[in-house]
N, C-alpha and C positions, 0 to 999 in steps of 0.2 A: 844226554849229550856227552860226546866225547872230549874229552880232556886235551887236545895237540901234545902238550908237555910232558903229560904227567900217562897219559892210556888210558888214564881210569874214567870208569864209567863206559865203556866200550866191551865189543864182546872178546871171547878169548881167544885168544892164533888158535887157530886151529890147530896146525901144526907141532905146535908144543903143547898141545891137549892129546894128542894121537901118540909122540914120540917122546915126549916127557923131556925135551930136547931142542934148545931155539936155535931157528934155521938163522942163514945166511943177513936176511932180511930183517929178522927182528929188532925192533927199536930204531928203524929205518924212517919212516913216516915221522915220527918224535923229533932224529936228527935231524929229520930237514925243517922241520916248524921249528926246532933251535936255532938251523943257519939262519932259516929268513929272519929269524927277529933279532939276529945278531951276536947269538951265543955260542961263538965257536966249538968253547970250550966242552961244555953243556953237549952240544953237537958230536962231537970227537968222543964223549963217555958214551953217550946213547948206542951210537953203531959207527966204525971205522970207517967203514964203504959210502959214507955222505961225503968222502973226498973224491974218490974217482967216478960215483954216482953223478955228481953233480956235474965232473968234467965230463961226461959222455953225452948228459943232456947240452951242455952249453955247446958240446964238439958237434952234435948232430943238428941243434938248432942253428948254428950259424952254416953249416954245409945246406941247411934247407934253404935259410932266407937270404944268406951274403952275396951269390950268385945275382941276385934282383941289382944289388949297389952296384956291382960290377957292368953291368947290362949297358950296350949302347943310348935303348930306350927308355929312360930313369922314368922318364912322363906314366907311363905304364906298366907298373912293377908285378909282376906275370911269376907266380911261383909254383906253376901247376906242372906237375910231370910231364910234361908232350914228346913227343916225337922230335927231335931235331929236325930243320926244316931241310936236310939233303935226303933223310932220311924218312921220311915223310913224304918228298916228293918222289922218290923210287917207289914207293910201295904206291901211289897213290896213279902214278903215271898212265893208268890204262884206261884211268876215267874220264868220261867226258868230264865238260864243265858243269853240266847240273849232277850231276852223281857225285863231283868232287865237291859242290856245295852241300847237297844231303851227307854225304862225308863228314865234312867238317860240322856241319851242327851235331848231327849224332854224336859224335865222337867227342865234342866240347860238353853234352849231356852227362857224359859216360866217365868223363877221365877223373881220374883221382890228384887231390893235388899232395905237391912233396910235404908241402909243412904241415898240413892235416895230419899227416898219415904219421909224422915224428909225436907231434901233441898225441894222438891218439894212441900210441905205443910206450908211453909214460906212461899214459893212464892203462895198458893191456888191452885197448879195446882195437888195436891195430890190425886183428885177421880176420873179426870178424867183419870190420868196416870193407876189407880186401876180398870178402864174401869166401875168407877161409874157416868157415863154421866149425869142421873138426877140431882142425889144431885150436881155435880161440878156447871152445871147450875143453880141452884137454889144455890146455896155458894156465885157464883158469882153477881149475880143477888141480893141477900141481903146484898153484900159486906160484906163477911164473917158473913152475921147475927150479921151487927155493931162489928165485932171482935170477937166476942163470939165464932162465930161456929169456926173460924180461934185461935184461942186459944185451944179449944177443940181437934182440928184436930194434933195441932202442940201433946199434950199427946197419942193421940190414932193411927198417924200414922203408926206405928210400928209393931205396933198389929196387922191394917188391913192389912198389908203385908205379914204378917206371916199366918193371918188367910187364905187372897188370896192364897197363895202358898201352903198350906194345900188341899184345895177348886182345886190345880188345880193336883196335886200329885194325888187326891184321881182318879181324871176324867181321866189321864191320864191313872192310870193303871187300870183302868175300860174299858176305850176303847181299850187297844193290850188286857183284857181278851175275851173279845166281837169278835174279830179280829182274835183271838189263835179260837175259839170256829166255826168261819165260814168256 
């Protein structure tokens, strides 16, 4: 069992096994089991970047879920990437109304939602959920590209969800037109 505080009993960074050299990230994991249990200070020696680490998490969870409080329909708090509904109704416009109901289920099946996709970019597991298998691999494999690409991911998570869910809207009603047409 590993130690939060302390490392030990855990296995070794790899990366300062390989380069005899601690990356970016190191003592990161420690800093933040410090923040939460309230030891700033403790936090602040382990690794510097648990201050701007922790604001980019806080910056990108509230751009995921804040949106929901703001929303006419509070009843309903709806935090899934969709399609805006002007935007949604251009693309969708050439369907009857049973196609634009198999539409909408498929595509309720299919989409990815925003805040998942942040939660899951914390932990690195963001490209693969986005069924971007290379880069997760190679994410992982660099250990976040020493934090970099893991920083990067945690701003543009969001984006790629939306852009996915676009990507898969367009495919979707491309194929019942293809289907209407056989």
């Amino acid at each position: 069992m590993v130690d939060p505080l302390t490392g030990s009993g855990g296995l070794p960074c790899l990366w300062t096994l390989i380069f005899q050299h601690e990356c970016w990230g190191c003592g990161l994991s420690r800093a933040g089991a410090h923040l939460m249990r309230g030891h700033f200070t403790e936090a602040l020696t382990m690794n510097w970047l648990i201050i701007p680490v922790t604001g980019l998490i806080a910056w990108q969870l509230t751009k995921a879920f804040l949106p929901a409080f703001f929303s006419n329909n509070l009843k309903k708090i709806n935090l899934m990437a969709e399609l805006n509904a002007l935007e949604l109704a251009e693309m969708s416009k050439s369907l009857t109304d049973t196609q634009r109901m198999i539409f909408n289920q498929q595509y309720s099946s299919e989409k990815k939602e925003r805040g998942t996709v942040v939660i899951l970019a914390i932990l690195c597991y963001d490209r693969f959920w986005l069924g971007d298998m290379t880069l997760g691999i190679l994410k992982y494999l660099t250990l976040g590209g020493c934090g970099i690409w893991w920083l990067i991911d945690l701003f543009t998570a969001a984006d790629r969800a939306d852009d996915l869910n676009r990507r898969k809207a367009r495919e979707i009603i491309d194929g019942i037109q293809v289907s209407a047409r056989s």
